[in-house]
MARBA-3410 file (N, C-alpha, C, O; in Angstrom, 1 decimal):
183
61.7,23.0,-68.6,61.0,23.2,-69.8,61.0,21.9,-70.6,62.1,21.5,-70.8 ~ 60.0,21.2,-71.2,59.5,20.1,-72.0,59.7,20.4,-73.7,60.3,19.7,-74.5 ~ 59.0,21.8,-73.9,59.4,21.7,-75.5,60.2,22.9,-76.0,60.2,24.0,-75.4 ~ 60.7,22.8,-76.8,61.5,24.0,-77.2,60.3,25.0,-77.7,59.3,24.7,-78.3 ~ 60.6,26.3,-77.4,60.3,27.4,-77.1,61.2,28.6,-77.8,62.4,28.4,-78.0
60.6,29.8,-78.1,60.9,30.9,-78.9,60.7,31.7,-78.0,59.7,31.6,-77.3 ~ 61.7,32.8,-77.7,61.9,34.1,-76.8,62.3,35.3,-77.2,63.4,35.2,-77.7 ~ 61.8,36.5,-77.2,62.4,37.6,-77.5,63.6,38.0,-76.7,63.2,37.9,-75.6 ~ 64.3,38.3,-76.6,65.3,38.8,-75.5,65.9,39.8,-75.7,67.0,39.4,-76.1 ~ 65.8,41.2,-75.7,66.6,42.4,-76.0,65.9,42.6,-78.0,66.3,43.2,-79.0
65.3,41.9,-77.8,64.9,41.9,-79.8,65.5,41.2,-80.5,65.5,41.3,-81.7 ~ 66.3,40.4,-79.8,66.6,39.2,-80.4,66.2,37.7,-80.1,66.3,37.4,-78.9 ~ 65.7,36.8,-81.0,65.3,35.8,-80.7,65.9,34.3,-80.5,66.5,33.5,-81.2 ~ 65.6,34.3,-79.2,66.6,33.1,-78.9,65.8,31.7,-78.8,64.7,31.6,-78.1 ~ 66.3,30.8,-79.3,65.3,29.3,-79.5,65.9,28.4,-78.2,67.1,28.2,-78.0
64.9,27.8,-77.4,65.3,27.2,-76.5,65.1,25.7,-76.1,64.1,25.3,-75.6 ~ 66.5,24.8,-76.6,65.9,23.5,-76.4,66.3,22.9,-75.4,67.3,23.3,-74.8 ~ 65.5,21.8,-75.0,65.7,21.2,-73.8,66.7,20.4,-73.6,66.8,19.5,-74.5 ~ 67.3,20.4,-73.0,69.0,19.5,-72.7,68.3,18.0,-72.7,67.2,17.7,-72.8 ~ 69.3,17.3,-72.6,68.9,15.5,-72.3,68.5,15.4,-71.1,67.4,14.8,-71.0
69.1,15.7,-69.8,68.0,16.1,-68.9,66.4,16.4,-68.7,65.6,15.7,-68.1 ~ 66.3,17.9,-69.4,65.2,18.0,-69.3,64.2,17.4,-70.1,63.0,17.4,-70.0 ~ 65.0,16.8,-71.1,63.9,15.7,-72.7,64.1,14.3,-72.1,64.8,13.3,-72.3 ~ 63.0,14.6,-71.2,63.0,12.4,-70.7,61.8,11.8,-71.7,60.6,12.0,-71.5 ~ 62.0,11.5,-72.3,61.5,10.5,-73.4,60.8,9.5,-72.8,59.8,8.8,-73.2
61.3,9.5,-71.8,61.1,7.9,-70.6,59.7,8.0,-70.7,59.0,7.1,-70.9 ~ 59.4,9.6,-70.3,58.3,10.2,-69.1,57.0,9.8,-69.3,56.2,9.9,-68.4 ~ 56.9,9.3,-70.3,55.1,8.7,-70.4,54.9,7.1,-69.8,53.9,6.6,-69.5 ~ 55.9,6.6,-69.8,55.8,5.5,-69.1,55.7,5.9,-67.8,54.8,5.2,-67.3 ~ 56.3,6.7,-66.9,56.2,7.1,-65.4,54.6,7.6,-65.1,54.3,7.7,-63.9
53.7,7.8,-66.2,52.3,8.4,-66.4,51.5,7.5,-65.8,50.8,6.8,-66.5 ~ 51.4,7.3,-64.2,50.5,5.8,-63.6,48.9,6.4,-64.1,48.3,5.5,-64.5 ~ 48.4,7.5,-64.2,47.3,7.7,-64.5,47.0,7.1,-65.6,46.1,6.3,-65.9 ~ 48.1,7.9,-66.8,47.6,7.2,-68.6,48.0,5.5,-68.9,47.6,4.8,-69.8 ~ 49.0,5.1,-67.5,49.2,3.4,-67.9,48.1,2.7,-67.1,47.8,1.6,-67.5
47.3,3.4,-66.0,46.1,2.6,-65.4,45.0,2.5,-66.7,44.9,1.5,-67.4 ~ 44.3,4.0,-67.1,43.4,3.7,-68.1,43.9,2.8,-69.2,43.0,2.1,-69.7 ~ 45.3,2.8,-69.7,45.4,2.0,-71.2,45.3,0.5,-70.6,44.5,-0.2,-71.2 ~ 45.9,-0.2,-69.3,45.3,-1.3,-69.0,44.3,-1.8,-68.4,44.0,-2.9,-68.1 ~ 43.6,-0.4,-68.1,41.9,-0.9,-67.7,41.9,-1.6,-69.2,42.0,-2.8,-69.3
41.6,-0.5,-70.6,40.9,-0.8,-71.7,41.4,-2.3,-72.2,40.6,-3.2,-72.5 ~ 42.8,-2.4,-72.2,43.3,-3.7,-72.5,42.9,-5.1,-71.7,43.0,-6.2,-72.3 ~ 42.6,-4.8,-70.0,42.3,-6.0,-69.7,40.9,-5.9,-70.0,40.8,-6.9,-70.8 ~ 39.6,-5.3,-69.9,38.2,-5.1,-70.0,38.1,-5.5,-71.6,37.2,-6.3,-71.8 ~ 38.7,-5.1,-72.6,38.7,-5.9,-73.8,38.8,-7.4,-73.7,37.9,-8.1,-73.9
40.2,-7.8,-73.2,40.3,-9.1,-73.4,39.1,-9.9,-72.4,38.6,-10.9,-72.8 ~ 38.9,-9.4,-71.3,38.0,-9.9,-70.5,36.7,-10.6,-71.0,36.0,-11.6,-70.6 ~ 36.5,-9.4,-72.0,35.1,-9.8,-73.1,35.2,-11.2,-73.9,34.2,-11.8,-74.4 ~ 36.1,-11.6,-73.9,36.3,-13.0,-74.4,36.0,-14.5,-73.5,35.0,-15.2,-73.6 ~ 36.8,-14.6,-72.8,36.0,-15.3,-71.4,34.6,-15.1,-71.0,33.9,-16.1,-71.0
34.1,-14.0,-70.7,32.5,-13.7,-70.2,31.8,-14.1,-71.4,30.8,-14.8,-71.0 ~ 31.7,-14.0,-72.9,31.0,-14.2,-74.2,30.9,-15.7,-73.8,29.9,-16.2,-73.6 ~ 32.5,-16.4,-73.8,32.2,-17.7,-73.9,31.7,-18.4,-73.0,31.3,-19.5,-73.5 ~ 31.5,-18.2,-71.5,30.6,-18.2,-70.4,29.3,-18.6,-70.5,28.7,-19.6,-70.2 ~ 28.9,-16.9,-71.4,27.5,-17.3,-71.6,26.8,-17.7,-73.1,25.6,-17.8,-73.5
27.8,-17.9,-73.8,27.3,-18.7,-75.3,28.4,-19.7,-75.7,28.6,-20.3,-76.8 ~ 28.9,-19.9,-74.7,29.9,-21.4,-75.1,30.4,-21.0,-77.0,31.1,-21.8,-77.6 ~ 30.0,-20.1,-77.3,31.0,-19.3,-78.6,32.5,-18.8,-78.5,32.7,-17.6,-78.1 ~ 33.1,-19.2,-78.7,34.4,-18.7,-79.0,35.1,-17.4,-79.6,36.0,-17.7,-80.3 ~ 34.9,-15.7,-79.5,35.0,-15.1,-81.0,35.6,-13.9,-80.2,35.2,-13.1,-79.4
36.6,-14.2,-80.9,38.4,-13.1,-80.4,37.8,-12.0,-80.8,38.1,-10.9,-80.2 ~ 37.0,-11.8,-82.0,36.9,-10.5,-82.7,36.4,-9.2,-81.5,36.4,-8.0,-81.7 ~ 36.0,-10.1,-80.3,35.9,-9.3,-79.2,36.7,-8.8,-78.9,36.2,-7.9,-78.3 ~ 38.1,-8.6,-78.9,39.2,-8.1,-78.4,39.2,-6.4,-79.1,39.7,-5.4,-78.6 ~ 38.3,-6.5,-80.2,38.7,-5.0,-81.1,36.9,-4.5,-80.9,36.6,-3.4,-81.0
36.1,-5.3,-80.7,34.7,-4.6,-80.9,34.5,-3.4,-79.5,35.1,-3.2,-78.5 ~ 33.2,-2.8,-80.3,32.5,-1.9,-79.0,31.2,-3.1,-78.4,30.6,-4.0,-78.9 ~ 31.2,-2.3,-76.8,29.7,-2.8,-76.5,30.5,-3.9,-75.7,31.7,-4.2,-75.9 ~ 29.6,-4.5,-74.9,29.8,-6.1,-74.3,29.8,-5.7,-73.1,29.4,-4.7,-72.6 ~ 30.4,-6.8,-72.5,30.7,-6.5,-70.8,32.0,-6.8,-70.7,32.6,-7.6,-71.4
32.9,-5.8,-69.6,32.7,-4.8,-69.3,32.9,-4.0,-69.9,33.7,-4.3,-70.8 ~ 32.5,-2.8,-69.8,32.6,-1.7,-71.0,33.9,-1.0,-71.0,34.0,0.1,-70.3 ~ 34.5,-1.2,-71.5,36.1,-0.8,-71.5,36.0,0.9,-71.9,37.0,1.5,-71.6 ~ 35.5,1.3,-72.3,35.3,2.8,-71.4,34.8,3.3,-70.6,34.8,4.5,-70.7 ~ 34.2,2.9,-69.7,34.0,2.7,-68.2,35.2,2.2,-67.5,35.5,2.6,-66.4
35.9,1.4,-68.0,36.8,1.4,-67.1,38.4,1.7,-67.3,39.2,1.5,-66.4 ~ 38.8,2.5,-68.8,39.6,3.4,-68.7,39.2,5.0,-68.1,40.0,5.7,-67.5 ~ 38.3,5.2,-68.3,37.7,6.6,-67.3,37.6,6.5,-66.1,37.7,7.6,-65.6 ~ 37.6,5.5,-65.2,37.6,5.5,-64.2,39.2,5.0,-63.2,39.6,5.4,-62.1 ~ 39.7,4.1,-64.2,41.0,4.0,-64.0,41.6,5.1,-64.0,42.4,5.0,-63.1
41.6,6.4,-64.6,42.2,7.0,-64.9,41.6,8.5,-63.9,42.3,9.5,-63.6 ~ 40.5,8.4,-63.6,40.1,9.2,-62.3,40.8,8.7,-61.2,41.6,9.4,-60.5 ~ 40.3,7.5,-61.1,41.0,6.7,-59.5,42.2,7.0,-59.5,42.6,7.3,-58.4 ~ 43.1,6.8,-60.5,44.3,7.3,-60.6,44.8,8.7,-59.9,45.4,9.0,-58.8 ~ 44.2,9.6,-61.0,44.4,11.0,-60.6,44.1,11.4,-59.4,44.8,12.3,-58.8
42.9,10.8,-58.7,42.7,10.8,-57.4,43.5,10.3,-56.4,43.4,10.7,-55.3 ~ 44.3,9.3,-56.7,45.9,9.0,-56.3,46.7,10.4,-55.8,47.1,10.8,-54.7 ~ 46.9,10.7,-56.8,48.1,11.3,-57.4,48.3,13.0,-57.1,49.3,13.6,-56.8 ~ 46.8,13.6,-57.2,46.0,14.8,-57.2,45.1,14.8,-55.9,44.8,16.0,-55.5 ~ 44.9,14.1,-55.6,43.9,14.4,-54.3,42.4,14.6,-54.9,42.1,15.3,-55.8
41.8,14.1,-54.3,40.1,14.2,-54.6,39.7,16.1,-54.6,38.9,16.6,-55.4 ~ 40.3,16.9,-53.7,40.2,18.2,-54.2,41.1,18.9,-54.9,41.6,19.9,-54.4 ~ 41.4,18.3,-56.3,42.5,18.8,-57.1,41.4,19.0,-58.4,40.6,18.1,-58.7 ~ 41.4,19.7,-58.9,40.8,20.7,-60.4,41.0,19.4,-61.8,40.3,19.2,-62.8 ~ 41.8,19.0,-61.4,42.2,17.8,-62.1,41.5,16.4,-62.2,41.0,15.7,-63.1
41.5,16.2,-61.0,40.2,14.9,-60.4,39.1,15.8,-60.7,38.4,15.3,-61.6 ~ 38.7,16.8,-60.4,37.4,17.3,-61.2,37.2,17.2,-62.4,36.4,16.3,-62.7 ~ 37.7,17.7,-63.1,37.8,17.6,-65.0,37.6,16.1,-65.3,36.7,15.9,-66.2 ~ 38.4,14.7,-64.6,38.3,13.9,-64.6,36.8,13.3,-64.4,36.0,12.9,-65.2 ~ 36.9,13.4,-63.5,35.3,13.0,-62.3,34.4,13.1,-63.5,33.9,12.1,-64.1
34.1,14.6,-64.2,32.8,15.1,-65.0,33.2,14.3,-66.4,32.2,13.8,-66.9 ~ 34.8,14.0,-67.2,34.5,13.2,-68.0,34.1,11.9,-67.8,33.5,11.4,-68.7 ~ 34.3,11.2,-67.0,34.1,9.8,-66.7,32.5,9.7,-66.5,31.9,8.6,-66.6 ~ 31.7,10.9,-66.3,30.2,10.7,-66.1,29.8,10.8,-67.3,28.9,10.1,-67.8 ~ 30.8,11.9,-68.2,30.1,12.0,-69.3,30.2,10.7,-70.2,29.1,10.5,-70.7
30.9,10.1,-70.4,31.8,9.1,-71.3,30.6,7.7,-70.6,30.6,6.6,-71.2 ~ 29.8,7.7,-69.7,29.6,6.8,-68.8,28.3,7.1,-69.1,27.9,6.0,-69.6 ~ 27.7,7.6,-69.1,26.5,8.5,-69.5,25.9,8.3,-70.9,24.8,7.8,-71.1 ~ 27.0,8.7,-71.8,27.0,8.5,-73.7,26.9,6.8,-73.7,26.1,6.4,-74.6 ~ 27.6,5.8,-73.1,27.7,4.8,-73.3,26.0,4.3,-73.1,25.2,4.1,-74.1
25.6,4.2,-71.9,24.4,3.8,-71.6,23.4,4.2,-72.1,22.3,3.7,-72.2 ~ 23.8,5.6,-72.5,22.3,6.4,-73.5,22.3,6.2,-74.6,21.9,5.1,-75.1 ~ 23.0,7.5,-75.4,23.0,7.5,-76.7,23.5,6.3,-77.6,22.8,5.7,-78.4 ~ 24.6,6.1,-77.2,25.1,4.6,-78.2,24.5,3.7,-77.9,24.6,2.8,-78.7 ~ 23.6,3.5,-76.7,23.0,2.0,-76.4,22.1,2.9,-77.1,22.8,3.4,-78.0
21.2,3.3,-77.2,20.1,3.7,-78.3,20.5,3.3,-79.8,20.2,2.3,-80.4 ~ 21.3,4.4,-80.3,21.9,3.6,-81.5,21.7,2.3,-82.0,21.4,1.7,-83.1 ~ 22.3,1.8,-80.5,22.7,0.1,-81.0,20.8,-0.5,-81.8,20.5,-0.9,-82.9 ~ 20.1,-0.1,-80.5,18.9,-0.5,-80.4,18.1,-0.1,-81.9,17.2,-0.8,-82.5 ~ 18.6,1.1,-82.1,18.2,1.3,-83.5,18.7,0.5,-84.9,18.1,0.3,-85.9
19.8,0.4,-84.5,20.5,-0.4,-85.7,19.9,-1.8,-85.9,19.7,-2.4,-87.0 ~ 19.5,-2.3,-84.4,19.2,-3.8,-84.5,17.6,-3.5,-85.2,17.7,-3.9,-86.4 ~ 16.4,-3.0,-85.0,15.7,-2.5,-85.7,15.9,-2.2,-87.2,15.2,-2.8,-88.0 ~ 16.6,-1.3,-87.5,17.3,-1.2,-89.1,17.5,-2.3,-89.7,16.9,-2.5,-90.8 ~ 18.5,-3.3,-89.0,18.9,-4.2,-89.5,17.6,-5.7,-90.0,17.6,-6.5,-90.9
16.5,-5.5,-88.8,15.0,-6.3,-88.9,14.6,-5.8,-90.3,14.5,-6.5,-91.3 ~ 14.5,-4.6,-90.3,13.5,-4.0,-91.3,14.4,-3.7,-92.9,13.9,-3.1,-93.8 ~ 15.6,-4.2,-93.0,16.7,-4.7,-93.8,16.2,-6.0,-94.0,15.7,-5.8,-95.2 ~ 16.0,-7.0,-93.7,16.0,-8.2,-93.9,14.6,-8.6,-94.1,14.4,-9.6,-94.8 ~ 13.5,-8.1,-93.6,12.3,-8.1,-93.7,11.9,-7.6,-95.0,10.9,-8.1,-95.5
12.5,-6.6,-95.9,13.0,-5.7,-97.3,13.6,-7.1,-98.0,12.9,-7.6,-98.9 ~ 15.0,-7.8,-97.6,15.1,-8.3,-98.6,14.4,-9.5,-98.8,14.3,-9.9,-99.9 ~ 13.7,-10.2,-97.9,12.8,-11.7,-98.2,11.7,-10.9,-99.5,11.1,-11.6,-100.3 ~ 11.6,-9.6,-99.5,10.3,-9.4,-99.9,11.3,-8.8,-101.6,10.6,-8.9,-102.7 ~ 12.4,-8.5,-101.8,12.8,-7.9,-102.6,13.0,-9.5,-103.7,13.0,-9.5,-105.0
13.3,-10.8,-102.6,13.6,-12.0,-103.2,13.0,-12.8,-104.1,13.4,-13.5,-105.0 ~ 11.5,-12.5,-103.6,10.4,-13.0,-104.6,10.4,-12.5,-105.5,10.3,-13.1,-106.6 ~ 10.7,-10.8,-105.4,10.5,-10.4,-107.1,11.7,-9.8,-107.6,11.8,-8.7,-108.3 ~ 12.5,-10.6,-107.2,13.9,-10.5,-107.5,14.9,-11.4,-107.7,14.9,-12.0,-106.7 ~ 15.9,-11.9,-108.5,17.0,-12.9,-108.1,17.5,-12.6,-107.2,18.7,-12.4,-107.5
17.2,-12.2,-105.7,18.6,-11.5,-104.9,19.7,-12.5,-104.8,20.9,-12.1,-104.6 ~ 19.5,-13.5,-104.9,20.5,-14.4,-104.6,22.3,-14.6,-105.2,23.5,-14.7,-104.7 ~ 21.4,-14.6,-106.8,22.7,-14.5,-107.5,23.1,-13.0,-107.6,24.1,-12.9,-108.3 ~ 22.9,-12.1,-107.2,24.0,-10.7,-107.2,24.9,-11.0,-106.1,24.7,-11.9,-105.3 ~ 26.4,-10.1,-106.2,27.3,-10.5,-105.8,27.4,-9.7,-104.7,27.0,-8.6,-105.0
27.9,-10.1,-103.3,27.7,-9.4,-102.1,28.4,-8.4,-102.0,28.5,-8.0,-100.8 ~ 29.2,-7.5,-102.8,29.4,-6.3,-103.2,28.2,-5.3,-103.1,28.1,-4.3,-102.4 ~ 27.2,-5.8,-104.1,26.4,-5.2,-104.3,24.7,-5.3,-103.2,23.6,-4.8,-103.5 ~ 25.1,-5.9,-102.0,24.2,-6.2,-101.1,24.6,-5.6,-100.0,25.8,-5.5,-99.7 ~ 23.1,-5.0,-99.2,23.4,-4.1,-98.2,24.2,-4.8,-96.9,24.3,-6.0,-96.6
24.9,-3.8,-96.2,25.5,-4.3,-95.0,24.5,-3.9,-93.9,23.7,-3.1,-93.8 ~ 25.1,-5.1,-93.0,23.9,-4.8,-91.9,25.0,-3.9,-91.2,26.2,-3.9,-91.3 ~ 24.2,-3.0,-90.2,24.4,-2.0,-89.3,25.0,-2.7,-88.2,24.6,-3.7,-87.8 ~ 26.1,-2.0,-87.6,26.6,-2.9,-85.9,25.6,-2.8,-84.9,25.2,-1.6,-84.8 ~ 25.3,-3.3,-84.4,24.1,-3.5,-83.6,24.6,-3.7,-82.1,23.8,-3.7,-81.1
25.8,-3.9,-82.1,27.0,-3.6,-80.4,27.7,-2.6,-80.4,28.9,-2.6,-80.7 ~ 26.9,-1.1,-80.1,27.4,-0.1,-80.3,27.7,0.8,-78.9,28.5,1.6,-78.6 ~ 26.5,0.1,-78.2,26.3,1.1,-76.3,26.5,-0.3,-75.1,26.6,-1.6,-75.3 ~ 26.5,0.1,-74.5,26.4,-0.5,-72.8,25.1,-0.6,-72.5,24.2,0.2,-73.0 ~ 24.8,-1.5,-71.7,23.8,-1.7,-71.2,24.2,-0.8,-69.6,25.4,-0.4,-69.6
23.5,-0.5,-68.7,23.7,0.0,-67.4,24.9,-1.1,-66.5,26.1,-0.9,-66.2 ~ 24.3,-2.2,-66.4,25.1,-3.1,-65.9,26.8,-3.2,-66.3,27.7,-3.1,-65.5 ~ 26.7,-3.4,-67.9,28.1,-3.3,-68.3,28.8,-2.0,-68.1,30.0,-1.9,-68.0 ~ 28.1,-0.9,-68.1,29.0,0.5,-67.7,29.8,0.1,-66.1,31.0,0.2,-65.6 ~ 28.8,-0.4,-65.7,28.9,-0.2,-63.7,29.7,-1.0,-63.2,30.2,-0.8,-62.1
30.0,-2.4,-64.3,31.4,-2.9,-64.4,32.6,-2.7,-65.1,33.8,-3.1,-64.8 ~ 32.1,-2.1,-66.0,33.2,-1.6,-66.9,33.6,-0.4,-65.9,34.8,0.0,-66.2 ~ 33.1,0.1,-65.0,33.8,1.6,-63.9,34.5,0.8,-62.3,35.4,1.2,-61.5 ~ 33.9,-0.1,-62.2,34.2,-1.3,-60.8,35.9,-1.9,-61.9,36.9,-2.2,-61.1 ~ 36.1,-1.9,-62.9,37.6,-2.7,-63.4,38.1,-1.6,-63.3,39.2,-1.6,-62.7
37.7,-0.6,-63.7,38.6,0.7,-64.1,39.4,0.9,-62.8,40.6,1.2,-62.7 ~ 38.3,0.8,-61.6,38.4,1.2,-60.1,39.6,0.1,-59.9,40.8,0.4,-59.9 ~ 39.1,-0.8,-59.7,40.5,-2.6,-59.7,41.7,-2.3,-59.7,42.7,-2.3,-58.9 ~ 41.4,-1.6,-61.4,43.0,-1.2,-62.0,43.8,-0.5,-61.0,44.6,-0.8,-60.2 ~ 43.3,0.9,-61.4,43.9,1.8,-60.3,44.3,1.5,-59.1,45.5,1.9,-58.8
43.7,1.0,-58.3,43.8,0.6,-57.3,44.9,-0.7,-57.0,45.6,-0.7,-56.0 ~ 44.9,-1.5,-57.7,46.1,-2.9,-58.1,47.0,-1.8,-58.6,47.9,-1.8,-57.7 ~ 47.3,-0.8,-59.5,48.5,-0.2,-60.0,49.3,0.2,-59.0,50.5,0.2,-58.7 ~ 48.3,0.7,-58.4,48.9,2.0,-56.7,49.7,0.9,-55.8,50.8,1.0,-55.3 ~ 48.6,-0.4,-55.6,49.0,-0.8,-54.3,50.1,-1.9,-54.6,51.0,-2.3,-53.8
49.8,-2.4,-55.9,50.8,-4.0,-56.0,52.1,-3.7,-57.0,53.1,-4.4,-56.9 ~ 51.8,-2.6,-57.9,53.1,-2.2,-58.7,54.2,-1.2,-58.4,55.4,-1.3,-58.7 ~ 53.5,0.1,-57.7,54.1,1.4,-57.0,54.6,0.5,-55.8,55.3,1.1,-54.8
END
């Protein structure tokens, strides 16, 4: 038994806690499934830093915390964490199922809906700035204080197809380096 628990017993109620034995504290670090996905996400973040500067000789850490980019670091915690389960569970375990369907779904939302978004925002944000040249002429916009001036929308909000398909190929890496080079 994991957590303490409440029992009737004869109509009296007896509270049941788990000895030091059965309360391993340890036990989430023994979790190869939830430690593959947390360092899919952590290396596929940091990775975005090197590939940016690759292809814009830009420098910008702020990648480490943003959405969007290559690889899609939820593509490759979902998949890490299937591959895992698939370790651990076997490909016909109810578990790697549940898995399997969120990883399409999570995989799916990235390349759809939020890459739409994105695409919308960057639009928003044209038709923001096309607003304010025109607000400038018949306006001081300059001197108001940027408090009081609109923010642009994030506009790296989804995956491109490509970055999902790597962002699920690291996830796969992970798992697969956890099982064979650390177990």
């Amino acid at each position: 038994m994991f957590f303490a628990s409440i029992q009737k017993d004869y109509g009296i109620l007896v509270l049941n806690i788990p000895t030091e034995r059965e309360w391993n504290h340890m036990a989430i670090f023994e979790n190869i499934p939830l430690l593959a996905a947390l360092f899919a996400i952590l290396f596929a973040q940091f990775v975005k830093i090197p590939i940016h500067f690759l292809l814009t000789r830009k420098l910008d850490i702020g990648l480490m915390t943003s959405t969007g980019g290559m690889p899609s670091s939820h593509s490759a915690a979902v998949t890490a964490l299937t591959t895992a389960i698939a370790f651990e569970a076997g490909l016909e375990s109810p578990l790697f199922a549940v898995s399997a369907i969120f990883a399409v779904i999570v995989m799916f939302d990235a390349t759809g809906i939020r890459y739409q978004a994105g695409q919308q925002a960057i639009i928003i944000n044209q038709m923001r700035a096309d607003f304010q040249m025109f607000v400038e002429d018949i306006k001081d916009w300059p001197k108001k204080d940027n408090e009081t001036k609109m923010k642009e929308l994030k506009t790296l909000l989804g995956h491109k197809p490509s970055e999902v398909f790597f962002g699920a190929l690291t996830g796969i890496a992970i798992s697969i380096f956890t099982y064979t080079v650390i177990l």
